[in-house]
N, C-alpha and C positions, 0 to 999 in steps of 0.2 A: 504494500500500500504506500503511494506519496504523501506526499506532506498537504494534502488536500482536507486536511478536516479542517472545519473553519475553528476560528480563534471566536474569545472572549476576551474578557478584561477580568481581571482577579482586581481586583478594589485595591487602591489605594488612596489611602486615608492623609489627606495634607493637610496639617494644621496652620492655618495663616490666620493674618491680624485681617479688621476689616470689612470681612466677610461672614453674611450669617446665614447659614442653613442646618442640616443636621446635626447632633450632638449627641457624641458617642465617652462612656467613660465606663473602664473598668474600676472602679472604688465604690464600692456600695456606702463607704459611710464619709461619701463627700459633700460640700456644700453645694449651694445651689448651682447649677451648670449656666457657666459661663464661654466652653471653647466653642470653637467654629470651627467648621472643619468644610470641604468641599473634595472632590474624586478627578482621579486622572483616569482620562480614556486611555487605556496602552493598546493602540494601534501605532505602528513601525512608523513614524513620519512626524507622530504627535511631539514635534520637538523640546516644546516647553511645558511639556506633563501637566497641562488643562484639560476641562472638560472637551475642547473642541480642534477641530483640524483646519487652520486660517492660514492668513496671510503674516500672523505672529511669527509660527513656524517657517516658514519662507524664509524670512525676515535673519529667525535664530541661525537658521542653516546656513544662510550666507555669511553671516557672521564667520563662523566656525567652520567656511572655507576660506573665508581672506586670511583671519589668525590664524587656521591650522591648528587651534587646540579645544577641542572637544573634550571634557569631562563626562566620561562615560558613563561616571556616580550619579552625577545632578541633571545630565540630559539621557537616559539608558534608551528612551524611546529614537534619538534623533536619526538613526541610523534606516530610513525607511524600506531599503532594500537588502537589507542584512549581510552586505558582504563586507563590514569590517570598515568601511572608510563614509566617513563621511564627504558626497561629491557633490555634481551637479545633479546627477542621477539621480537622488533622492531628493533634490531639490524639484526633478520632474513629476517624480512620482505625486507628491506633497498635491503640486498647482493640479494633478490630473485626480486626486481625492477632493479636490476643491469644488472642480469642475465638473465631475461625476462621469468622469471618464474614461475610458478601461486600461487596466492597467492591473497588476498583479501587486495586494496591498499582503502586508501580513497583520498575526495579532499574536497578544500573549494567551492563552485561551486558560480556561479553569485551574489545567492540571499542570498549568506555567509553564508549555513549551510554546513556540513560534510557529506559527502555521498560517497558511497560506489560503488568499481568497481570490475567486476571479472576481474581481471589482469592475460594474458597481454591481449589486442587485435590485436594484428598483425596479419596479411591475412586474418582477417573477413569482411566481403560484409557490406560495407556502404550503407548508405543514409543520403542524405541532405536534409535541408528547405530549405534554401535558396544559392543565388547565391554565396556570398563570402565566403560558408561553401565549394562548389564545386573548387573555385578557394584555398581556404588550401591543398584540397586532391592534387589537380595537382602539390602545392608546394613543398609538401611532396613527390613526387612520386608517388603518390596511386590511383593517377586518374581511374587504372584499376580495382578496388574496388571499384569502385563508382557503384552503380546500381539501386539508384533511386532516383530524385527529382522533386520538383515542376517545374509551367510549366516556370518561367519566367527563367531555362536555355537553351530551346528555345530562348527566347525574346534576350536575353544578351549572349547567346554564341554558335546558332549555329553554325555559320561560323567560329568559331574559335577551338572547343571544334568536339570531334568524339562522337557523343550521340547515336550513332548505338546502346550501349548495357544498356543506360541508359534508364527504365523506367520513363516515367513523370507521373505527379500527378497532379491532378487539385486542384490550393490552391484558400486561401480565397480572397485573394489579389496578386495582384503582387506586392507588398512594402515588407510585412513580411511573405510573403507565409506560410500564416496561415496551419496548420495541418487540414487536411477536412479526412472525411471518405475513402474518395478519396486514400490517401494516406496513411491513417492506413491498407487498402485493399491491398495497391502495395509494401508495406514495407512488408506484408506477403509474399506476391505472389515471390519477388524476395528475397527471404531468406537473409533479413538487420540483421547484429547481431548488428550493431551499429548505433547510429544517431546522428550526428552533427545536432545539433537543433537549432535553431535563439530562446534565451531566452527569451519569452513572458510568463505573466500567461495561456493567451489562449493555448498557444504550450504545457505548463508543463500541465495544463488538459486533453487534446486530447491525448500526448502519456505517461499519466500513465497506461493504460492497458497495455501498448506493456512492459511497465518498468515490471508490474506483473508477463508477462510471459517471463521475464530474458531477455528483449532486454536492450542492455546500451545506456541509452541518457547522451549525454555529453550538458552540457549548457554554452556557450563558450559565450563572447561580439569578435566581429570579426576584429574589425578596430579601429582606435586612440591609443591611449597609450596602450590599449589591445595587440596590433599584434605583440609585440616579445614576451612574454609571454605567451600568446595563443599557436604560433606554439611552441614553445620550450613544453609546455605541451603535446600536440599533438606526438610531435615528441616522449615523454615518450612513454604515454598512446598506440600508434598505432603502436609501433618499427619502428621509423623513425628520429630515432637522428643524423645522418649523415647530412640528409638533411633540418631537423631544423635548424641545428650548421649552416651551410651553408647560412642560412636565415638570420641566427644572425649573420654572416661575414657579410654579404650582407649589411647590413641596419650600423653597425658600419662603414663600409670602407663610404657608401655615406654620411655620418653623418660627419665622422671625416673631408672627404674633405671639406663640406660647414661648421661647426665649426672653422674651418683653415682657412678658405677663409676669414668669417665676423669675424673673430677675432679682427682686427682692424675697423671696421665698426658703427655705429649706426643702428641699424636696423628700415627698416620703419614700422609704424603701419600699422594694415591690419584689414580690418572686411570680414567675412564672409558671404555674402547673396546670397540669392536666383536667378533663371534666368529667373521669371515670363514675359511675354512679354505683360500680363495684369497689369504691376503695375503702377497704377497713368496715365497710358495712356490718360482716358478722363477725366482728372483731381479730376477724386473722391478720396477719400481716399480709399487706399486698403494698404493692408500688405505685407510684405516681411518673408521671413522664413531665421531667421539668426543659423548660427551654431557658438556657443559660448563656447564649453566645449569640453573637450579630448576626452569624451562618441562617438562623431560623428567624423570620420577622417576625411572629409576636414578641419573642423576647425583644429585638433592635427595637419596636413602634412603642412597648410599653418604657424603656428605658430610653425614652429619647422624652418623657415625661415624670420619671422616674428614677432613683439611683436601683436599678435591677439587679437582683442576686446575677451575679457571672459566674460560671464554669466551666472553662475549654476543654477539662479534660476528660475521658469516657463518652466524648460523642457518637449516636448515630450519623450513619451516614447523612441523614439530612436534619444535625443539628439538636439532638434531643438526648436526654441521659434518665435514667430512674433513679426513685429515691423512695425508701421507706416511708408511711407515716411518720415510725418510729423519730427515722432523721427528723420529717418536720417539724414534730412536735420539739423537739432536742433543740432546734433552730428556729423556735416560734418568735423569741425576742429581736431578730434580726430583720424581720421584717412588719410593716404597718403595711401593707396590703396584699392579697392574693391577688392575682390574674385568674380566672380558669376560664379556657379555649373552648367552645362550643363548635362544633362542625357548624351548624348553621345558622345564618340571623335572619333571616328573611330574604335574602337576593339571593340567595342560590337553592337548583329547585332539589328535593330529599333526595336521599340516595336509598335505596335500597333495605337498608340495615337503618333508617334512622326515619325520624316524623317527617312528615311530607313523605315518604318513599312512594306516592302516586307520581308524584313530577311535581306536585304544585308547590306554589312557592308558602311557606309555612307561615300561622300567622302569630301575634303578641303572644297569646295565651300559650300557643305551643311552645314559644323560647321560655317564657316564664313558669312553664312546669319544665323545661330541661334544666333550667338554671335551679330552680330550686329541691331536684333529684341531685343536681350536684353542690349543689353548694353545702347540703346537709353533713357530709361526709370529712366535712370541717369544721366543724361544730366545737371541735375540745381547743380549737386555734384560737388566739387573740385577735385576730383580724377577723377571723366569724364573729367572736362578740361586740367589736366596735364597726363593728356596719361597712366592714373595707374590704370585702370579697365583692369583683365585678364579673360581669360575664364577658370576658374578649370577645367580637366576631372574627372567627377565626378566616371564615372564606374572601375577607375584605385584606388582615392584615398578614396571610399567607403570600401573599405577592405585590407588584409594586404601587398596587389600589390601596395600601395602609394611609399614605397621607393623607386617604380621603377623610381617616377616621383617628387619627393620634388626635383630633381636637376633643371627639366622642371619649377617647381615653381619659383628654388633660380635665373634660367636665368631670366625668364620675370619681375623680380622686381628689381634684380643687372644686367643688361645686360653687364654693365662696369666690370662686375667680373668673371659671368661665358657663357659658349658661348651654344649655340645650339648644336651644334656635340657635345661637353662632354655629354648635357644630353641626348641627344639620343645614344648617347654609352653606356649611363648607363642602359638606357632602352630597349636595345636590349640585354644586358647581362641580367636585369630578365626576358624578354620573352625567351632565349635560355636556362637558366638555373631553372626556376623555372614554366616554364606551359609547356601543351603540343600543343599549339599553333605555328605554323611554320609563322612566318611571319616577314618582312622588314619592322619596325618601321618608316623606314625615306618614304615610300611610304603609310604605312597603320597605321597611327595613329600614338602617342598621336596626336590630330589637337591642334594647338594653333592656334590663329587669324593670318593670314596675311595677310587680308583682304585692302583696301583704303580705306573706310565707316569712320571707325576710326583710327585716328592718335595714336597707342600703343607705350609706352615710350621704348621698347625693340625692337619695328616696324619703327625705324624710317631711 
């Protein structure tokens, strides 16, 4: 096999003055967040490690041909053709990424090797693996590009999504919608030139044939600290930088207000767990699934509100680790609030195994008896008795649709700071402006609890 699987960007996290968007901290018991941080796109040419590929670059590269000294540390990207010198040649390459012009780009991709793309792809017929690769295309605009994925965008989007021209595929699972035969046959059948791929070894085995005969997988991580970096690469790579930039408004403007907000605040500690309704019920010891690192976005969207328990180490492959009661109890005093993760809140339609399992889209009472099946099962915890267990939507902050709702998070934990109609105004500005889903957020989702069952400190 050649070097034809397409690249990604692994995140890189640059802390600068100035600048306000996201805000990431490993210290649970720090003060209020104050850093800024923004993402380098690492495509080969991006010579001054920005989100974007401009005329800056040009600019650098010329530079760094009249002097002849290139800092391979502080520009790693500037070399756009990767043979070791910086020339004109990548000076060409650079203006024909500018221009959307073809030329052979590379990137750093997930598993951080260098790998090659026939640039550009704009108006070429996608396919997805999975769910939040579909929810990117509609970000971007592309959604009518889209023409084939596995089955769980059925499960999660028919009601909201037009899948009239979308082939489905039968994957291995519904979690990472594995690559099956299934799908190597219908990525033919509906002529894919391109595949947003969910980054698995099993996935990168299954579609290296398709890679052989010149289809491009892109291997993209979709959600946490990934998701402005990701679309802004997307938006290169697919000719959709209008509607990238837009993305990256989007998520700075919600940032900067709750940034603004807690700036004079202590922010509360927050853990992440699971919404099993088997946990510890008949008093055995069972586990919880916590999310402890940026890799999984409910942990990054509640900790960009929150100083969040962190944990890198014993990960799931996508980002997840267990933990006794027993632990939590042990570790009750470290945090003032729970997260627990719900499959669904109302915008995505049941699955199979869960309410709604007809397709339809679920209503208040339904999330409000799954929230309070699970909430119970934390009962002996301090953050169940002080009203600080919320219900995450997980199918909103599972990918790079969280901004829509880190404001829904910053209400239910400051209710004293921010109110309900702000966040639901924010969240009808990403459903109006970023999917192709038509619906009134304040009737049909995000659900938060507002149940009687439990007394919520936002609820009261």
């Amino acid at each position: 096999m050649d070097n034809k699987i397409l690249a990604i960007i692994v995140v890189a996290i640059i802390v600068v003055a100035g600048c306000s968007v996201a805000l990431l901290t490993m210290n649970n018991n720090a003060p209020a967040k104050d850093d800024t941080v923004t993402a380098t796109v690492e495509i080969y040419g991006n010579a001054n490690n920005d989100a974007y590929i401009d005329d800056k670059d040009v600019s650098l590269l010329n530079d760094i041909i009249k002097t002849g000294n290139w800092d391979t540390s502080k520009y790693p990207f500037a070399d756009a053709d990767l043979d070791g010198f910086i020339t004109s040649k990548d000076v060409d390459i650079v203006n024909k990424i500018i221009k959307e012009q073809s030329c052979k780009v590379y990137y750093k991709n997930y598993y951080g090797q260098s790998q090659a793309l026939d640039f550009p792809l704009k108006g070429k017929n996608i396919g997805v693996t999975y769910w939040q690769q579909a929810e990117m295309m509609a970000a971007l605009g592309l959604w009518d590009l889209v023409k084939c994925g596995p089955t769980n965008l059925k499960s999660w989007y028919s009601n909201l999504y037009d899948l009239s021209d979308v082939t489905i595929y039968t994957s291995k699972n519904n979690h990472n919608s594995g690559v099956t035969d299934s799908a190597i046959e219908n990525f033919k059948l509906r002529g894919v030139e391109v595949i947003i791929a969910t980054p698995t070894v099993a996935n990168q085995a299954a579609l290296a044939t398709l890679i052989d005969e010149g289809v491009n997988v892109i291997y993209l991580w979709y959600t946490g600290d990934w998701a402005i970096p990701t679309m802004m690469t997307l938006g290169i790579l697919l000719g959709a930088k209008e509607k990238a930039q837009a993305y990256y408004d989007y998520a700075h403007k919600v940032m900067d207000n709750i940034n603004d907000r807690l700036s004079k605040t202590t922010r509360a500690t927050a853990i992440v767990a699971g919404a099993s309704t088997s946990l510890a019920s008949d008093g055995v010891t069972t586990t919880v699934s916590l999310h402890t690192n940026p890799h999984e976005g409910n942990y990054y969207f509640t900790n960009l509100v929150t100083n969040t328990y962190t944990n890198s180490s014993g990960l799931s492959e996508f980002g997840a680790t267990s933990r006794s009661i027993e632990w939590l109890m042990a570790h009750d005093s470290e945090f003032d609030h729970i997260a627990i993760w719900l499959n669904q809140t109302g915008f995505a339609s049941g699955t199979a195994t869960d309410v709604g399992g007809d397709g339809s889209i679920i209503s208040q009472k339904q999330f409000n008896d799954k929230f309070e099946a699970a909430v119970k099962n934390y009962s002996q915890m301090s953050a169940y008795k002080n009203g600080n267990i919320f219900g995450m939507p997980y199918d909103m902050l599972g990918g790079i649709s969280g901004y829509g709702l880190v404001t829904t998070l910053a209400y239910m934990v400051y209710p004293d700071l921010f109110t309900k109609e702000e966040a639901q105004d924010l969240l009808q500005e990403w459903f109006d402006n970023f999917t192709v889903a038509k619906i009134d957020v304040k009737t049909q989702g995000a659900y938060i609890y507002d149940g009687t069952a439990y007394k919520t400190n936002y609820n009261n």
